[in-house]
TITORTOR-886567 format. One record per atom (N, C-alpha, C): x, y, z; atom name; residue in three letters; residue number from 1. Coordinates in steps of 0.2 Angstrom, whole numbers, always signed. Last residue first. Layout:
REM TITORTOR-886567
X  Y  Z  CA  ALA  NUM
...
END
This chain:
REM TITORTOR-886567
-138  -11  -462  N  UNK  61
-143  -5  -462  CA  UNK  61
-139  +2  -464  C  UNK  61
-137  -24  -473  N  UNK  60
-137  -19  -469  CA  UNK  60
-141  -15  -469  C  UNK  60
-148  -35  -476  N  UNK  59
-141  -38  -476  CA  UNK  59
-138  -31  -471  C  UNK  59
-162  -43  -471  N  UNK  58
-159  -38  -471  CA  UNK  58
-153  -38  -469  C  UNK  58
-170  -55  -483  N  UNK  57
-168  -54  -476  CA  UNK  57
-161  -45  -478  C  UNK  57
-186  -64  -488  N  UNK  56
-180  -58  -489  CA  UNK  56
-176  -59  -483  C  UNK  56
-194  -74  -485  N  UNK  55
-192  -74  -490  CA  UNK  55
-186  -68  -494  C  UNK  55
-201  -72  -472  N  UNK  54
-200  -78  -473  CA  UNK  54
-197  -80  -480  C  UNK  54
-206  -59  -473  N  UNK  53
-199  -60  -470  CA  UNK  53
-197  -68  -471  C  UNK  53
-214  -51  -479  N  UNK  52
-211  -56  -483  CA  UNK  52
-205  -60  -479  C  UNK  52
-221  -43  -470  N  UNK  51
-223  -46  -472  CA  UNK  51
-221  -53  -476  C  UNK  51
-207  -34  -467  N  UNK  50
-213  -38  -462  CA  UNK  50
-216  -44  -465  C  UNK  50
-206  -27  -478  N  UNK  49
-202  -33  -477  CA  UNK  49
-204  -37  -473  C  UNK  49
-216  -21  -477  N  UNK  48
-217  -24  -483  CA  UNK  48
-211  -31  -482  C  UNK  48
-215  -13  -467  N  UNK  47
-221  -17  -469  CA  UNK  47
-221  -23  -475  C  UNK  47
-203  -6  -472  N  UNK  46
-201  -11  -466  CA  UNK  46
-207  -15  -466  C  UNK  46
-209  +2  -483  N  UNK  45
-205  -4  -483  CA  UNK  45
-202  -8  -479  C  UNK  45
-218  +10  -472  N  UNK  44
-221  +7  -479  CA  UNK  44
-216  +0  -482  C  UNK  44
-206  +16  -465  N  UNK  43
-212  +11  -462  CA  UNK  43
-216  +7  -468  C  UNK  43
-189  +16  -474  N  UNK  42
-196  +20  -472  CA  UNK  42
-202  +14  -470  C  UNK  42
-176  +19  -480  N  UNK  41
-178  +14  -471  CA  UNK  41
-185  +19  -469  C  UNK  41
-172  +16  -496  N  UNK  40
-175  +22  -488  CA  UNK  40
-179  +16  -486  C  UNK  40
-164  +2  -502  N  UNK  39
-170  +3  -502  CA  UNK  39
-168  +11  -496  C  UNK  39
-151  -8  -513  N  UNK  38
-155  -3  -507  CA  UNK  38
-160  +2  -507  C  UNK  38
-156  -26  -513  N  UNK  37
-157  -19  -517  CA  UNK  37
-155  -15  -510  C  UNK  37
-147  -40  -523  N  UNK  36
-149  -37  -516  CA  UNK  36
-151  -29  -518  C  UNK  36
-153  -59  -528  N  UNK  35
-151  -50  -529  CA  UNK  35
-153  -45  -523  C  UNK  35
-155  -70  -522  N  UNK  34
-146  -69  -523  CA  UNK  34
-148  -60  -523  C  UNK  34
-167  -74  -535  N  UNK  33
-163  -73  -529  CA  UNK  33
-156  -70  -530  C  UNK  33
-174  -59  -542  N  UNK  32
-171  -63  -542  CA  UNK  32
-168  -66  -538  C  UNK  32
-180  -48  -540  N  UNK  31
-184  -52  -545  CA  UNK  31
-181  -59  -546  C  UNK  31
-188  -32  -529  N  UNK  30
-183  -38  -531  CA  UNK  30
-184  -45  -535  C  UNK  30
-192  -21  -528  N  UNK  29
-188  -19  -531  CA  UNK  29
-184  -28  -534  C  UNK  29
-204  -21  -519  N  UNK  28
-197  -22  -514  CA  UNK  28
-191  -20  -521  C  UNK  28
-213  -26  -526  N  UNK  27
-216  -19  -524  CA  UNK  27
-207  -16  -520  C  UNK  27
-209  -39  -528  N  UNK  26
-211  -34  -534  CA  UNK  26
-210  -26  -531  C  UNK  26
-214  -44  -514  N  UNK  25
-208  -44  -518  CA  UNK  25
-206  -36  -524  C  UNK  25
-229  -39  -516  N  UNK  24
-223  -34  -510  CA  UNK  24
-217  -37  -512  C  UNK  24
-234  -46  -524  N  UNK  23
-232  -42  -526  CA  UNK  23
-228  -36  -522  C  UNK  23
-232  -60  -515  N  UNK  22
-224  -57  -521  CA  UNK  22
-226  -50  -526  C  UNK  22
-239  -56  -509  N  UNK  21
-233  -59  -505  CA  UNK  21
-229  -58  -512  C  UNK  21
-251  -58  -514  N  UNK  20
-249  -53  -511  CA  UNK  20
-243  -51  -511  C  UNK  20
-254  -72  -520  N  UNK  19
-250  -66  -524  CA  UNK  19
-249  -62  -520  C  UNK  19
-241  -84  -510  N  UNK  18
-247  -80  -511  CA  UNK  18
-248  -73  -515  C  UNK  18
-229  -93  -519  N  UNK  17
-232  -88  -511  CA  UNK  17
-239  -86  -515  C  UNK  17
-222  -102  -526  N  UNK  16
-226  -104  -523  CA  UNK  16
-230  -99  -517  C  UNK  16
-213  -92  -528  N  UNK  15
-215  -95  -535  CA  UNK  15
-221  -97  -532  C  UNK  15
-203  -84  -524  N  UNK  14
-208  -82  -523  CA  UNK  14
-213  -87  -528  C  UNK  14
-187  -90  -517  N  UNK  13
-191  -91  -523  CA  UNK  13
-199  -89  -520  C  UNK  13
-177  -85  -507  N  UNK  12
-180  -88  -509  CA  UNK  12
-185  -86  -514  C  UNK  12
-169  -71  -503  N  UNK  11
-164  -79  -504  CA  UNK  11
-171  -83  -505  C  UNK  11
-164  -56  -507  N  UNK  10
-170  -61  -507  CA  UNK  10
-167  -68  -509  C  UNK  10
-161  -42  -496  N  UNK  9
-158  -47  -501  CA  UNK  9
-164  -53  -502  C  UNK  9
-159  -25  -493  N  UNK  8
-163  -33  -494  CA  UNK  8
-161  -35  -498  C  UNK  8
-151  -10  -484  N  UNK  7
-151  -18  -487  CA  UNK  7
-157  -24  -487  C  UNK  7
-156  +4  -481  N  UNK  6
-157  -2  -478  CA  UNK  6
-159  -7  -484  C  UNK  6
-154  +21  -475  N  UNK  5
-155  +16  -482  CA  UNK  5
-154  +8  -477  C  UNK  5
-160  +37  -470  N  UNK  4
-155  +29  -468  CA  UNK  4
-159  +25  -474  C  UNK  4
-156  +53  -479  N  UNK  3
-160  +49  -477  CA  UNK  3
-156  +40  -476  C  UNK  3
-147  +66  -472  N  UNK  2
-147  +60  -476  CA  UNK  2
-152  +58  -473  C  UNK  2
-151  +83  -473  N  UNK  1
-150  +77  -469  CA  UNK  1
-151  +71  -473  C  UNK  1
END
C-alpha cells in the first residue's frame, strides 16, 4: 500500500520566528523560500505544519 504524500512550500522567511517555529521549519526539510518538499502525510508533520501555518502552505496532496 502506498503511503499519501503531501506538498509544502515555504513562502516566508523564518528569520524573525520563534526558535521553535523554525526548528519545525528545519524539522519540515525546508530552507529556503519558494522551496517545495514532498513529505508522508503523517500526524507528526500535519503538527508541524499546524504550527507553522503562518509560514508554509500546502501546495498538493
Amino acid at each position: 500500500m502506498a503511503k499519501k504524500k503531501i506538498q509544502v512550500e515555504l513562502f516566508r522567511s523564518p528569520i524573525a520566528t520563534q526558535p521553535r517555529h523554525k526548528l519545525c521549519v528545519k524539522g519540515l526539510g525546508l530552507s529556503k523560500i519558494g522551496q517545495v518538499r514532498e513529505l508522508e502525510d503523517t500526524p507528526a508533520v500535519r503538527g508541524m505544519i499546524n504550527k507553522v501555518s503562518y509560514m508554509v502552505r500546502v501546495v498538493g496532496e
